[in-house]
N, C-alpha and C positions, 0 to 999 in steps of 0.2 A: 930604517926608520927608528929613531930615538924609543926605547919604550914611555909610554906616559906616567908621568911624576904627578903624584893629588896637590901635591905642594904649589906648583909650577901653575898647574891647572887653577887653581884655588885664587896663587896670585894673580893670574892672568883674569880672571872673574874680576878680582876686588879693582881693578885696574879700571877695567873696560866699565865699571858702573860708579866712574869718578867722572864728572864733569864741572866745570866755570865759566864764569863769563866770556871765556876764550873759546870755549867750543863752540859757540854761538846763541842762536835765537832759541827759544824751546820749541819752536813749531818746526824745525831742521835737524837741530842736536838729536833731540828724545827721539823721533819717530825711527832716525837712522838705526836706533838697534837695535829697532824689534824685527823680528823673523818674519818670515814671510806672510805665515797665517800666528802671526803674535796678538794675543787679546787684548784690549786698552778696557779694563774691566769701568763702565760705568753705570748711567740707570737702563733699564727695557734689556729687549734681547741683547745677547753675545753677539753684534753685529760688527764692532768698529777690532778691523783684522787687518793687521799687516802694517807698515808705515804710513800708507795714504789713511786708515784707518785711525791711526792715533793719531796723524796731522787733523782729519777730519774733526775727530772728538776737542783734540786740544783748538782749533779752531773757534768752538761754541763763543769761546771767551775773548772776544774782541782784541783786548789788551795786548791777546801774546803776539802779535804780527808783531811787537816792541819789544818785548819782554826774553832776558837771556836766561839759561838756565843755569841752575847751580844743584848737583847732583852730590850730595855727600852719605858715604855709604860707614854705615855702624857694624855692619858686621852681616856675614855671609857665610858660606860651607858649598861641597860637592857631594856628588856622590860616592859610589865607592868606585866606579868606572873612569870615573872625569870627566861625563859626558851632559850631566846635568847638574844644578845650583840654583843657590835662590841666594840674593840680599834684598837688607832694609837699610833705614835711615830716613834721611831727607831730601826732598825735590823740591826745591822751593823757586821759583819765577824771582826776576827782580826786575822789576819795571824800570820805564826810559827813563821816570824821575829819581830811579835810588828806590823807590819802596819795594818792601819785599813782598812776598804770595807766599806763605810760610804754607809746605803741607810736609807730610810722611809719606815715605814710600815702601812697599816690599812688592819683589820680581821673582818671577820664576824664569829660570834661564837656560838655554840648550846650545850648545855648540852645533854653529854648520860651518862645516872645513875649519879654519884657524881659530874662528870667532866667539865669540861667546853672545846671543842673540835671545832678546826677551820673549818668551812664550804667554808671559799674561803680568800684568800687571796692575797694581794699587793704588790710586793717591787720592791720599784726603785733606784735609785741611786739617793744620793744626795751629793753635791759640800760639802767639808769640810768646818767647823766651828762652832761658836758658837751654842749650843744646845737649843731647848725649854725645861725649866722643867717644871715637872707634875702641872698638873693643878687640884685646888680641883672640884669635883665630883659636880653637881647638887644637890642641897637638896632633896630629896622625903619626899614628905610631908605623903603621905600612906604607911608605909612600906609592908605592908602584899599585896602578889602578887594577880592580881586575877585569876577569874577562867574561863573567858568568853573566848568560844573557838570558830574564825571566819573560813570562808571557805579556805585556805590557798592560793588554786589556784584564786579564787578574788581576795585576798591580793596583791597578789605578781603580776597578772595582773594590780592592779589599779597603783601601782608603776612603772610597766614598761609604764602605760599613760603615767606617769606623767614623764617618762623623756623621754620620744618621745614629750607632749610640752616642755618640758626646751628644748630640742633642736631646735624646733621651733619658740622658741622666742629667740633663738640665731640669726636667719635670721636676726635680726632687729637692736640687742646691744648683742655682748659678754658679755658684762661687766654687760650690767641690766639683761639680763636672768641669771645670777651667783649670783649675787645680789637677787633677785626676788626670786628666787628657791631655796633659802638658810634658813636655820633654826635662828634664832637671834643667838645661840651659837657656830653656825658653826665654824667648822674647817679648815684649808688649809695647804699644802707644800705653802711655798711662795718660793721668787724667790733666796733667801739664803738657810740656812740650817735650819732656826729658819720656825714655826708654825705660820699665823694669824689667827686671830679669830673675826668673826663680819662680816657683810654685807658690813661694809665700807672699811674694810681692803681687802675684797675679791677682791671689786671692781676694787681696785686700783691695782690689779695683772692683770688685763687686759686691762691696758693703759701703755703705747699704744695697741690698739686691734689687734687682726693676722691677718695679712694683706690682709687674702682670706678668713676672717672667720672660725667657725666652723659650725661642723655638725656632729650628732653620731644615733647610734641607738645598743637598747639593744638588747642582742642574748640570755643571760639567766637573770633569776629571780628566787626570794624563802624569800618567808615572815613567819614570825612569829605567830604562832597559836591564838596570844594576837591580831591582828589586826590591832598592831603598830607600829611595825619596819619590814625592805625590804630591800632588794637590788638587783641593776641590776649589768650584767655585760654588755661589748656590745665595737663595735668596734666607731673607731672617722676619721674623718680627714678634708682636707681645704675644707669648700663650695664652690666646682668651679665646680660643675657639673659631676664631675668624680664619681661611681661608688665606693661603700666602701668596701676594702676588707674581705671578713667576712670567717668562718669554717679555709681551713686548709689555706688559704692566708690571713689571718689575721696577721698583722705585730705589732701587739699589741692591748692591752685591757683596757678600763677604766674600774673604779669598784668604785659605789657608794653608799652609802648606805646611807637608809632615813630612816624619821620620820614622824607618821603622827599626825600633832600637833592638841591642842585642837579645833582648827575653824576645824578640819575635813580635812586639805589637807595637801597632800603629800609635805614636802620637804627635800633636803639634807643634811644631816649634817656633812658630809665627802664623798668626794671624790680624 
């Protein structure tokens, strides 16, 4: 067997989470590459699992029984294994008359056998206009994956710390805990259609700050067998005291996904 290449791996991720009009309908297309128990993160409990599960969710919406998809992907990574990745970008429906269903997307993704297959995913709607295009890849300096296999449930615990603090140093600055808790390469929806990128650019998406704060907390997790990528999912709302709706009152979901860089701590690099 070939040793595995991050390169190869990496390309074959950005590959697999490109789709068009040619791939088909989005109630077919989409569901087909999520994993078996792959999450379709939307409101109430983590219920809609697997491909009948996203068919299920994407269903709600009448339209898409017409509607083809168009998957354009802005940029993504692995891990240090090969075995896990996330991308973002766009998902956007385009209906049987030409109009479009503009949203964002970011996936977290796992290989079973060849494949590379979504483990949970995002999409929200976003305001029309100008698009981000693809951004080049990170260089890997090592291509060849390794082999070091950590406790998963660790992993994926020490991720959910770390953003039980990033929410706690929300108490003090939105805007510095986003900053803070951000990877330098970091990504963001910003407050148009287009992508920033950077700590400084994050910042500036939360000025002015909301005006009761935030406050979140995660309800699931699942890291990577490499030790170096995670994500949580988990509910949010204003710091005012009030009680977070979580399981089946859950009015919505954040969904983050980190990195844990060379000084050894956890931060995000998309959510």
């Amino acid at each position: 067997m070939a040793p595995c290449d991050l390169v190869d791996r990496r390309d074959a991720l950005l590959k697999q989470a490109t789709l068009d009009e040619r791939s088909g309908d989005i109630l077919t297309a989409l569901p087909a590459l999520f994993a078996r128990d792959g999450i379709y993160i939307g409101t109430g409990a983590l219920t809609y699992r697997g491909p009948e599960g996203a068919k299920a969710w994407l269903s709600r919406d009448t339209l898409n029984a017409t509607t083809k998809v168009r998957m354009t992907t802005v940029g993504g990574d692995v891990s240090s294994n090969g075995e896990d990745g996330f991308t973002y970008g766009y998902l956007d429906g385009v209906r049987a008359n030409g109009d479009l269903a503009p949203a964002w997307y970011h996936a977290y993704w796992r290989r079973e056998g060849d494949n590379w297959r979504i483990v949970a995913l995002a999409r929200r709607r976003r305001p029309p206009g100008a698009t981000t295009t693809s951004i080049a890849p990170r260089k890997i300096e090592k291509r060849s994956c390794t082999e070091v296999v950590k406790d998963t449930n660790a992993t994926a615990k020490e991720a959910a710390d770390a953003d039980r603090a990033f929410s706690d140093a929300g108490a003090a600055s939105v805007a510095d805990a986003f900053a803070t808790f951000a990877t330098a390469d970091v990504a963001k929806s910003g407050k148009e259609s287009g992508y920033v990128f950077g700590r400084d650019e994050v910042r500036k998406l939360f000025d002015p700050a909301p005006s009761q704060g935030l406050v979140w907390q995660p309800e699931y997790w699942s890291a990577a067998r490499s030790g170096d990528l995670a994500f949580t999912i988990g509910v949010a709302g204003p710091r005012n005291g009030a009680p977070l709706a979580t399981g089946a009152n859950a009015t919505g979901h954040y969904f983050t996904i980190w990195r844990k860089d060379a000084d050894g701590k956890w931060r995000y690099v998309i959510d």
